[in-house]
ROPA-35978 format. One record per atom (N, C-alpha, C, O): residue in one letter; chain; x, y, z; atom name; residue number from 1. Coordinates in pm, whole numbers, plus 50000, padded with zeros to 5 digits. Layout:
 residu chaine    xx    yy    zz atome num
      A      A     X     Y     Z    CA NUM
...
END
This chain:
 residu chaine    xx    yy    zz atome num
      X      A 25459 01744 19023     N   1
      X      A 25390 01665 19122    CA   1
      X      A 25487 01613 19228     C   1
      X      A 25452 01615 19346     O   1
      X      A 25592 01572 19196     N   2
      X      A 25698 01522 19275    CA   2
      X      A 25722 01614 19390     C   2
      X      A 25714 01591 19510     O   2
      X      A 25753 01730 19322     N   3
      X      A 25793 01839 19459    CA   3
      X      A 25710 01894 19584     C   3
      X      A 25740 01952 19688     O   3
      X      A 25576 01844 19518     N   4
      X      A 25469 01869 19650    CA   4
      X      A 25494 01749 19708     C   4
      X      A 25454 01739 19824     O   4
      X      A 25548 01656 19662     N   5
      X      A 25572 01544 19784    CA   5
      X      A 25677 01535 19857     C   5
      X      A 25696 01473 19962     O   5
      X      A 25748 01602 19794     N   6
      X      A 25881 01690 19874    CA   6
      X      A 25903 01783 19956     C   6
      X      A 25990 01797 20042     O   6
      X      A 25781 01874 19912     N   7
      X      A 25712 01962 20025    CA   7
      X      A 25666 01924 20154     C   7
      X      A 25669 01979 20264     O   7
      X      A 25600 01754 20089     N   8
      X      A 25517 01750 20233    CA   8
      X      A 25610 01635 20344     C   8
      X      A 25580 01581 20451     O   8
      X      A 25706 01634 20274     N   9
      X      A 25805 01574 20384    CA   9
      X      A 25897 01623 20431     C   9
      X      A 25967 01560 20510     O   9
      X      A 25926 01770 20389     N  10
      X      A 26017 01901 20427    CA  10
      X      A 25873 01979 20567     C  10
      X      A 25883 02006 20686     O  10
      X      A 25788 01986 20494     N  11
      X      A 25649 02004 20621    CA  11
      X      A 25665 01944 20769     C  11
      X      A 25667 01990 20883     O  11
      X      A 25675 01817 20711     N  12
      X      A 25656 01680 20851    CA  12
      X      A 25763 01724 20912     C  12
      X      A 25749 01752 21031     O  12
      X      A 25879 01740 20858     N  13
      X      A 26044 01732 20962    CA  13
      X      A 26012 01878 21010     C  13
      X      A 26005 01876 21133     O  13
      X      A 25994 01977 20969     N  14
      X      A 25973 02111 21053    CA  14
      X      A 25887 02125 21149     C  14
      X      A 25764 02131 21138     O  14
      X      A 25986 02135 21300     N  15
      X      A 25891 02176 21360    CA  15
      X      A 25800 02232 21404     C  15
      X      A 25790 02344 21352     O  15
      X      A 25715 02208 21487     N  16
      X      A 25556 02239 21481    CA  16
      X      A 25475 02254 21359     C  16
      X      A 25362 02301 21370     O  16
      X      A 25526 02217 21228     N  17
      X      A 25438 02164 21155    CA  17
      X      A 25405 02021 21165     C  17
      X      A 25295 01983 21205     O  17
      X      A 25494 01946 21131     N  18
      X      A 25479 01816 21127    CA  18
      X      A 25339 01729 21147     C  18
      X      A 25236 01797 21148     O  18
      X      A 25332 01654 21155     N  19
      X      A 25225 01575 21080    CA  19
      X      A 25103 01600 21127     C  19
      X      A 25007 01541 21076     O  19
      X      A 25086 01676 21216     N  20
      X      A 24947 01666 21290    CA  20
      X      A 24909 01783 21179     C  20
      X      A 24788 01778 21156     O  20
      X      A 24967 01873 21112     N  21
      X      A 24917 01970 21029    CA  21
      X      A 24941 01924 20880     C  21
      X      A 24845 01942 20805     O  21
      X      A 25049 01870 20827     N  22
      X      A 25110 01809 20730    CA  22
      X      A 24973 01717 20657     C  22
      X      A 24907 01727 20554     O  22
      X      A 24976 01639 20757     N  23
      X      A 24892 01514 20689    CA  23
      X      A 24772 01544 20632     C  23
      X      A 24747 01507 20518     O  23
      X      A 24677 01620 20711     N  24
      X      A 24543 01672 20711    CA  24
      X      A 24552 01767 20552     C  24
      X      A 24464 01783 20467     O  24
      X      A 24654 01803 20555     N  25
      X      A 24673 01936 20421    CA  25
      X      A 24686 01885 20328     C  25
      X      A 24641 01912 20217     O  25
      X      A 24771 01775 20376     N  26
      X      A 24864 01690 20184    CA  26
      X      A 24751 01588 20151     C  26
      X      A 24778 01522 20050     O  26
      X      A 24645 01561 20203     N  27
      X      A 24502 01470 20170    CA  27
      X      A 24382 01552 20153     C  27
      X      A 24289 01520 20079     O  27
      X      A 24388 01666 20230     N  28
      X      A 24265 01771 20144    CA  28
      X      A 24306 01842 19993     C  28
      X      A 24226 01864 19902     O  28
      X      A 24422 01865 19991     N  29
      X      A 24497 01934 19889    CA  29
      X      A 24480 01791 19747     C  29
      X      A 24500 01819 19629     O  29
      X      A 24441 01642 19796     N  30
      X      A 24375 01582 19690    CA  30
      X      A 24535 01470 19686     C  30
      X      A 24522 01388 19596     O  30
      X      A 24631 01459 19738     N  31
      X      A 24748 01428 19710    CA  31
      X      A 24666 01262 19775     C  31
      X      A 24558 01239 19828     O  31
      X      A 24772 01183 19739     N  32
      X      A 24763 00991 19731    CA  32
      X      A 24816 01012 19913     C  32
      X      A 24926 01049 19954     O  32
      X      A 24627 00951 20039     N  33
      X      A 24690 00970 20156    CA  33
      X      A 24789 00863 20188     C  33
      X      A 24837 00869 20302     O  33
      X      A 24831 00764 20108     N  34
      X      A 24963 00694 20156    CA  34
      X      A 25042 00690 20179     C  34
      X      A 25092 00637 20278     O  34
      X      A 25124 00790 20029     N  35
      X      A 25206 00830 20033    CA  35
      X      A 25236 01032 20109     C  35
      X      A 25337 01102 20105     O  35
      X      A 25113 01058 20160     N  36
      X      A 25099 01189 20264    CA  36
      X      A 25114 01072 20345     C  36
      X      A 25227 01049 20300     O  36
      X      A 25100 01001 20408     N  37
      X      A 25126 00971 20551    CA  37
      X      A 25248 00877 20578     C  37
      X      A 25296 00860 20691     O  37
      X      A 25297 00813 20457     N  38
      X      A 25431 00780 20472    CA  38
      X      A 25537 00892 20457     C  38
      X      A 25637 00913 20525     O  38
      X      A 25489 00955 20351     N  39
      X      A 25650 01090 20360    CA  39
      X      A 25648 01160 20487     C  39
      X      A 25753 01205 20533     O  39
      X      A 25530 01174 20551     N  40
      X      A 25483 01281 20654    CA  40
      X      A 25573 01170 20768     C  40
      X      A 25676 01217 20817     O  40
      X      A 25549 01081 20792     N  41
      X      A 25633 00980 20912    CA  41
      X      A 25788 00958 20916     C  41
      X      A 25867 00983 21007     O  41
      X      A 25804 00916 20820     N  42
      X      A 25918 00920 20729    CA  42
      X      A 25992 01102 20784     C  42
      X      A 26028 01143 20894     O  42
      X      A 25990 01149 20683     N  43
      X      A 26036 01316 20705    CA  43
      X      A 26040 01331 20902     C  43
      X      A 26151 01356 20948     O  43
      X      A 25956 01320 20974     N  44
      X      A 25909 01384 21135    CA  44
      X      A 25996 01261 21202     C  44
      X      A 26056 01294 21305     O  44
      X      A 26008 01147 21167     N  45
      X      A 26129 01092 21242    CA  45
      X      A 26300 01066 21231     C  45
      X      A 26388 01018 21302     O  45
      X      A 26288 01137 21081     N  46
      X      A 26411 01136 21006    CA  46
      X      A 26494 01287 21070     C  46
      X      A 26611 01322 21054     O  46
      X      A 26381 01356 21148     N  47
      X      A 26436 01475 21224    CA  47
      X      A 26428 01480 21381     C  47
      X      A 26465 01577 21447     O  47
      X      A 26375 01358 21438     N  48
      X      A 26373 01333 21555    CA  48
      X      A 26481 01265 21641     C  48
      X      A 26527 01277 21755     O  48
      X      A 26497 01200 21549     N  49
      X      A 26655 01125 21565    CA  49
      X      A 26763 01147 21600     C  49
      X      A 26833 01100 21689     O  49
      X      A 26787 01273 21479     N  50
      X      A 26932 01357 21554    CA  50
      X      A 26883 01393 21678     C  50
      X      A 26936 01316 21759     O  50
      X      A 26800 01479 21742     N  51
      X      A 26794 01544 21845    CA  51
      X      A 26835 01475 21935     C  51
      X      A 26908 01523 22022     O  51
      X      A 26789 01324 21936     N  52
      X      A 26807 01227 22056    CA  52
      X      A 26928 01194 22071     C  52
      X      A 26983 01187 22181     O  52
      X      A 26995 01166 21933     N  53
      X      A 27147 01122 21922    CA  53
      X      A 27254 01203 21951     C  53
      X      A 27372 01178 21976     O  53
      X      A 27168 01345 21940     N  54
      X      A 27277 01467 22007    CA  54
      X      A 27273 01472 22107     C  54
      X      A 27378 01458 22169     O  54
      X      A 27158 01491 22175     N  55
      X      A 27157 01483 22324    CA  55
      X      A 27194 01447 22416     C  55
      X      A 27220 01503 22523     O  55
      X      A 27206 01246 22350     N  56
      X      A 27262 01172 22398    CA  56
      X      A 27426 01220 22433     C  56
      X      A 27467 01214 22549     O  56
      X      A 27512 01267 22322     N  57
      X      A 27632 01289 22337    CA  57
      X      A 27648 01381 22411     C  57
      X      A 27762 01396 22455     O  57
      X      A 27544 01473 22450     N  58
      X      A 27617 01583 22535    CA  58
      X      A 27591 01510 22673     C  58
      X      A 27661 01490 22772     O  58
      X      A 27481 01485 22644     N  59
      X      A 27450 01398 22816    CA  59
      X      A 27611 01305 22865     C  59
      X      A 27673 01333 22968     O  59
      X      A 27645 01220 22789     N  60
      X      A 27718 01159 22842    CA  60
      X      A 27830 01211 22892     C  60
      X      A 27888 01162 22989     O  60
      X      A 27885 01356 22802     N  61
      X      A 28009 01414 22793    CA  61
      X      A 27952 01476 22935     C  61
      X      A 28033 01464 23027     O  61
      X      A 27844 01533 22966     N  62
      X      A 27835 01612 23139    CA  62
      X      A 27795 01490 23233     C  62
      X      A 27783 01519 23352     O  62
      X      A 27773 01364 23197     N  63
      X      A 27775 01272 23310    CA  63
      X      A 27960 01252 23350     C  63
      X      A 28026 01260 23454     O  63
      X      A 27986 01227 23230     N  64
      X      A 28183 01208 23241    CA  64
      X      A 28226 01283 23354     C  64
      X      A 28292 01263 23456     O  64
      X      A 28150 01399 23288     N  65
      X      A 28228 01543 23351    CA  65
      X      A 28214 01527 23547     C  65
      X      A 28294 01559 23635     O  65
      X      A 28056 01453 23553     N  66
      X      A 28014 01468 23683    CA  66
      X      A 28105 01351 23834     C  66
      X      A 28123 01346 23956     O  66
      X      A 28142 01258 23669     N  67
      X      A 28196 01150 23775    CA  67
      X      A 28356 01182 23787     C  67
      X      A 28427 01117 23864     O  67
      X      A 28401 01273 23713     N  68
      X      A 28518 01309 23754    CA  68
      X      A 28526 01366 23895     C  68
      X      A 28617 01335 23971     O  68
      X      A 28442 01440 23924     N  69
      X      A 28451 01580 23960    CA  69
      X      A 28380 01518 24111     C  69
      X      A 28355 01591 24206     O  69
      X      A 28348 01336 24107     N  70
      X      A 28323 01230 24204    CA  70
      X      A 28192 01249 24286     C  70
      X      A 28174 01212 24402     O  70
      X      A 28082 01332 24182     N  71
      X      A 27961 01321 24196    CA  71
      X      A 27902 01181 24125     C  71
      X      A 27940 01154 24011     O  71
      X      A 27801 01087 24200     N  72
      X      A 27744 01010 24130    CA  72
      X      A 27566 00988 24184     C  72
      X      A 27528 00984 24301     O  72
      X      A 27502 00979 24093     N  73
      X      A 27373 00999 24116    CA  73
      X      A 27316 00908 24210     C  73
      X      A 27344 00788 24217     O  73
      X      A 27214 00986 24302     N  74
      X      A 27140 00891 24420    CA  74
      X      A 27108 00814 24396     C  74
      X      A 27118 00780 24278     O  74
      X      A 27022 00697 24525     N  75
      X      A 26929 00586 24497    CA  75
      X      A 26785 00668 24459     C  75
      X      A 26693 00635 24385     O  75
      X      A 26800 00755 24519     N  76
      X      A 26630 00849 24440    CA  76
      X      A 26642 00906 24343     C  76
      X      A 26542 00912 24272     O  76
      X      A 26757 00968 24301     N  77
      X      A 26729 00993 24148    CA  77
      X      A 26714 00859 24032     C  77
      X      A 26654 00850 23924     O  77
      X      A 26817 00746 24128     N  78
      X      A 26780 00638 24021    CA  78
      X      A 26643 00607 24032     C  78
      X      A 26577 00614 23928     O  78
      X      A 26600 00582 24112     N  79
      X      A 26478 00527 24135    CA  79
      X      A 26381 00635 24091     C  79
      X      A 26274 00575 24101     O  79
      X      A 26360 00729 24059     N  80
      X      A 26272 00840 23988    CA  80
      X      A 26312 00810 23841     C  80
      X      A 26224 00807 23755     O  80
      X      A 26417 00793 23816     N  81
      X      A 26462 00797 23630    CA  81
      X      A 26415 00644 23628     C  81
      X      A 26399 00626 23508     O  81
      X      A 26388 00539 23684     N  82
      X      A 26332 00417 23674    CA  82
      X      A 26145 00419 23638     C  82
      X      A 26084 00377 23540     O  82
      X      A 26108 00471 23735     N  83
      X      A 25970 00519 23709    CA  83
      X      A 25916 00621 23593     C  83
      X      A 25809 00600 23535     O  83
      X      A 25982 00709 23570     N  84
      X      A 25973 00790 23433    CA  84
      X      A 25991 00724 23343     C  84
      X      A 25910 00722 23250     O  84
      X      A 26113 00643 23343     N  85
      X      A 26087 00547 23260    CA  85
      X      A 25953 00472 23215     C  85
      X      A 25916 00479 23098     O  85
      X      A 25898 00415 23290     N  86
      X      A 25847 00306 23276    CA  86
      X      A 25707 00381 23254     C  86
      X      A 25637 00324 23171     O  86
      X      A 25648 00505 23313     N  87
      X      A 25541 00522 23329    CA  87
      X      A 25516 00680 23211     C  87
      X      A 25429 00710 23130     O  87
      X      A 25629 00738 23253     N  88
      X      A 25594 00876 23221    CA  88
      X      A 25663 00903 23075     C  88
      X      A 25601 00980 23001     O  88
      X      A 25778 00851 23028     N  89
      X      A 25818 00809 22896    CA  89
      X      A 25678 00790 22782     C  89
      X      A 25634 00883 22713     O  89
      X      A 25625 00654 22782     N  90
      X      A 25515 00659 22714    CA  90
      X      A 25428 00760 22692     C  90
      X      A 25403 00814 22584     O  90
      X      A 25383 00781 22794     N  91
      X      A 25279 00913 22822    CA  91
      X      A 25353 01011 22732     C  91
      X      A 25305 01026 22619     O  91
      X      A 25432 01059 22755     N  92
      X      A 25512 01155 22684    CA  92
      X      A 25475 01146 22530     C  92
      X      A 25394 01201 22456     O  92
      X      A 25580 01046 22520     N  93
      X      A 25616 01010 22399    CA  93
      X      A 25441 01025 22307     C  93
      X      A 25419 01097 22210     O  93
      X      A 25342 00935 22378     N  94
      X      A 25233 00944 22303    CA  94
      X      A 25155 01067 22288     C  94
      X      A 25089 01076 22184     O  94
      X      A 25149 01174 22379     N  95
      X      A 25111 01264 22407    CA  95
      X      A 25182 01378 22277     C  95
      X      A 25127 01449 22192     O  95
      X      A 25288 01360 22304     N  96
      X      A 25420 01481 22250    CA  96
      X      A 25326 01525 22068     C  96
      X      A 25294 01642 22046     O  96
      X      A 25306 01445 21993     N  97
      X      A 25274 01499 21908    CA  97
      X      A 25157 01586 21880     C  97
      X      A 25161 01671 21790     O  97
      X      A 25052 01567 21957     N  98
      X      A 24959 01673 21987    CA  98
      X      A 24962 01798 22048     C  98
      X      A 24890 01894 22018     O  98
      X      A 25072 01793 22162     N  99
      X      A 25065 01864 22296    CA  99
      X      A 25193 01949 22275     C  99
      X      A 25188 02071 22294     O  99
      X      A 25269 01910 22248     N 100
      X      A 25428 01969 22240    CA 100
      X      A 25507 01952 22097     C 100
      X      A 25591 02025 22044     O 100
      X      A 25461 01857 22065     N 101
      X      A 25557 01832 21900    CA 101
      X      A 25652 01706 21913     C 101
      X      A 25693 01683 22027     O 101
      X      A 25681 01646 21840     N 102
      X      A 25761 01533 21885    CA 102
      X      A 25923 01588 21905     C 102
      X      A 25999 01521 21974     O 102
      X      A 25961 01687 21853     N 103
      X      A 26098 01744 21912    CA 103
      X      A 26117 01789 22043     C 103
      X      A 26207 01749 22118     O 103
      X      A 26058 01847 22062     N 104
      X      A 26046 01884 22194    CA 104
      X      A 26006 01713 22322     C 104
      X      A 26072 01660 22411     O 104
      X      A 25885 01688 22270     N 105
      X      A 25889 01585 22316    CA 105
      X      A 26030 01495 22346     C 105
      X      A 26073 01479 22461     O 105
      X      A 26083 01448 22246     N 106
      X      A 26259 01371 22274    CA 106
      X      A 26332 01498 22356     C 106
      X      A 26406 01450 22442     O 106
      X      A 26335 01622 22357     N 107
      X      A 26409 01680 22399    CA 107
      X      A 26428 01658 22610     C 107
      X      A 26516 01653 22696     O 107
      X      A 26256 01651 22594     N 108
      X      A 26259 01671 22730    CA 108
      X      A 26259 01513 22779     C 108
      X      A 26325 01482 22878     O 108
      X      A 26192 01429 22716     N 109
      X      A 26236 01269 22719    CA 109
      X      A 26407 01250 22779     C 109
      X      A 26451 01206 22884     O 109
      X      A 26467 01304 22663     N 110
      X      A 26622 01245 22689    CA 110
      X      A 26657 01372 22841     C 110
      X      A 26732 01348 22935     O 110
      X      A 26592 01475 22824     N 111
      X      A 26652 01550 22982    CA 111
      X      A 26607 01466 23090     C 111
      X      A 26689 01435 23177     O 111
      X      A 26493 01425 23095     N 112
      X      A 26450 01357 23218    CA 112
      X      A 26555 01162 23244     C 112
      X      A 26534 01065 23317     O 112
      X      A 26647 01191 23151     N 113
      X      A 26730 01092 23190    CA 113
      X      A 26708 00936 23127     C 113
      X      A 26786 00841 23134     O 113
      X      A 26542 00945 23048     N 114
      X      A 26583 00812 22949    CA 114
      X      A 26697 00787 22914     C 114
      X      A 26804 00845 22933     O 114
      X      A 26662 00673 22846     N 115
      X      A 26781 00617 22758    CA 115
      X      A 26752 00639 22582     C 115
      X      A 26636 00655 22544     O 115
      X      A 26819 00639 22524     N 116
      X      A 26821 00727 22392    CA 116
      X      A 26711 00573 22309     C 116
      X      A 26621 00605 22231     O 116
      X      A 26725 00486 22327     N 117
      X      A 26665 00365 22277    CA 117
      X      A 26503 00365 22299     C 117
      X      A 26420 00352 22209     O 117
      X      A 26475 00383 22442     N 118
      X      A 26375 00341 22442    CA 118
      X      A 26259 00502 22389     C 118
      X      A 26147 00489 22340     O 118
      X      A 26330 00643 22418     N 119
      X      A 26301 00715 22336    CA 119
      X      A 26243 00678 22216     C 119
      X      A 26121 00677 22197     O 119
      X      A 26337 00644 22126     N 120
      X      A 26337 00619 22018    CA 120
      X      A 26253 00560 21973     C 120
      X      A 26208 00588 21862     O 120
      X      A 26203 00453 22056     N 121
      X      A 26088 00306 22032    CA 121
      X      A 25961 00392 22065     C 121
      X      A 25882 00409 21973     O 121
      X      A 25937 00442 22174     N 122
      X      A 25864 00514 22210    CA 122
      X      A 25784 00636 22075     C 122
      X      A 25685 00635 22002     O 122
      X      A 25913 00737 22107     N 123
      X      A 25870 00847 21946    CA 123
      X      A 25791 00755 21828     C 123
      X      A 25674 00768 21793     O 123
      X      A 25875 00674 21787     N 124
      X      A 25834 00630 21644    CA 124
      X      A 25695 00514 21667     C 124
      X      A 25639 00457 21573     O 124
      X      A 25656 00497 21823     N 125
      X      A 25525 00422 21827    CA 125
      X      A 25434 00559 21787     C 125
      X      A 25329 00571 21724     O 125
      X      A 25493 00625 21832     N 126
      X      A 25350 00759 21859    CA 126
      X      A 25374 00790 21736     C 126
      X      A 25271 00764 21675     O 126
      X      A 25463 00837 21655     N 127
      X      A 25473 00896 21544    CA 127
      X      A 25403 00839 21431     C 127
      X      A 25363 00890 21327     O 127
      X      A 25397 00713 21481     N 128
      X      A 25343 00622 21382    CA 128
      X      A 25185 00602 21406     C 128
      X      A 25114 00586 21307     O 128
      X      A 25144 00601 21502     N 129
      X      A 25012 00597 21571    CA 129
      X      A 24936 00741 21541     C 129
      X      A 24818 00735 21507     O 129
      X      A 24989 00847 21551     N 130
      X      A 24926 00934 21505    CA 130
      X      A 24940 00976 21366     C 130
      X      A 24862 01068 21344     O 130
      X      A 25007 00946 21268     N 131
      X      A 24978 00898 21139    CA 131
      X      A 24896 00877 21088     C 131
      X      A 24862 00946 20992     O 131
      X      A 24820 00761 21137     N 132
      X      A 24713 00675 21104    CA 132
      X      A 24599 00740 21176     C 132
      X      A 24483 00743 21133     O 132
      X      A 24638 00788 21280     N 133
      X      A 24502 00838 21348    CA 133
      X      A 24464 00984 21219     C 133
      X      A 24372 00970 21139     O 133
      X      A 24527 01079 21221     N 134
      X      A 24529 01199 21146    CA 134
      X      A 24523 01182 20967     C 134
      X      A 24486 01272 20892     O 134
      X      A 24577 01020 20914     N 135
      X      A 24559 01040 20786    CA 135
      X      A 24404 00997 20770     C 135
      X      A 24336 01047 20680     O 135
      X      A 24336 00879 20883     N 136
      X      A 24200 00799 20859    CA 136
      X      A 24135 00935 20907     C 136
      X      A 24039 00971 20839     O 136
      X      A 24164 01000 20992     N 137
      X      A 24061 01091 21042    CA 137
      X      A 23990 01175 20920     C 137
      X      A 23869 01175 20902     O 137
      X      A 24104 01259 20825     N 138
      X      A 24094 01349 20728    CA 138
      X      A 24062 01238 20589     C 138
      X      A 23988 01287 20504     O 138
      X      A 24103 01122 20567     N 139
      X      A 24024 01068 20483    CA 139
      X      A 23835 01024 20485     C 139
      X      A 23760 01001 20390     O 139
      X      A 23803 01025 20677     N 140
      X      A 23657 00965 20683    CA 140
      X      A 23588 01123 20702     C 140
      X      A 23489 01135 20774     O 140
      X      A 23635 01219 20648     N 141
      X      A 23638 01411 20672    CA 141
      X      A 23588 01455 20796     C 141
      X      A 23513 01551 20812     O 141
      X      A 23648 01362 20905     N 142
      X      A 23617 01479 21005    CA 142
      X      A 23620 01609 21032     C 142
      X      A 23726 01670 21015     O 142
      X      A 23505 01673 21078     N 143
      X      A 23482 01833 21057    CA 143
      X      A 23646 01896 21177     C 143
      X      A 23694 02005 21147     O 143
      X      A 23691 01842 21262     N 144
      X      A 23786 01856 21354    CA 144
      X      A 23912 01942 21234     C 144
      X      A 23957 02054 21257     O 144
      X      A 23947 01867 21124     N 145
      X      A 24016 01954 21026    CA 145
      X      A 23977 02077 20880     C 145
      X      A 24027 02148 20793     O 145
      X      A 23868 02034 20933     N 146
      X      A 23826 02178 20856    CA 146
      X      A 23808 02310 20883     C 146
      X      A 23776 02388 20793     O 146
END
């Protein structure tokens, strides 16, 4: 019994499985949806993380690179990475697990010049939000997963 719960949090961290398919399976398959929707959250952000934290490092190592080399970014690129911020981040972030996957999602998050933090806050609202949306959905049996 243990190892299907091991399964289903090796599920969640792989991408384009992860929880939007994960969850729905490990609660029809009859498994405890609590613990399907905690391993499933758990596992999909325990692999989201690195991506951001890598990213982060290369980003900085080609910003280094840029200010050597005595390029430094406009008032319009700041002012565009300010507004993405604020507007298009969320969107993302909430969107990403339906639409793109949440890896991808951080991937293109941290390209568009976030900051690795608010990523982060961001992913794990949605990650967590659709959790609950996808474990209540398949517990009240919406026909959508069958």
């Amino acid at each position: 019994m243990l190892y299907e719960y091991i399964l289903i949090f090796i599920g969640a961290a792989v991408p384009w499985l992860e929880i939007a398919l994960v969850i729905p399976l490990g609660i029809i398959w009859g498994f405890s949806p609590f613990w399907v929707m905690l391993l499933a959250f758990v596992g999909n952000l325990l692999t989201v993380i690195p991506v951001i934290i890598g990213f982060e490092k290369v980003r900085t190592w080609y910003e280094k690179r840029q200010l050597k080399k005595g390029k430094e970014p406009s008032k319009r690129s700041n002012r565009g990475r300010r507004i993405w911020d604020k507007y298009g981040l969320p969107g993302l972030a909430m969107l990403g697990p339906i639409l793109t996957g949440t890896h991808i999602a951080a991937f293109i998050g941290m390209s568009f010049g976030s900051e690795k933090k608010w990523v982060t806050l961001w992913l794990t609202i949605s990650i967590g939000v659709w959790t609950v949306i996808f474990g209540v959905a398949t517990i009240f049996g919406l026909d959508i997963f069958l």
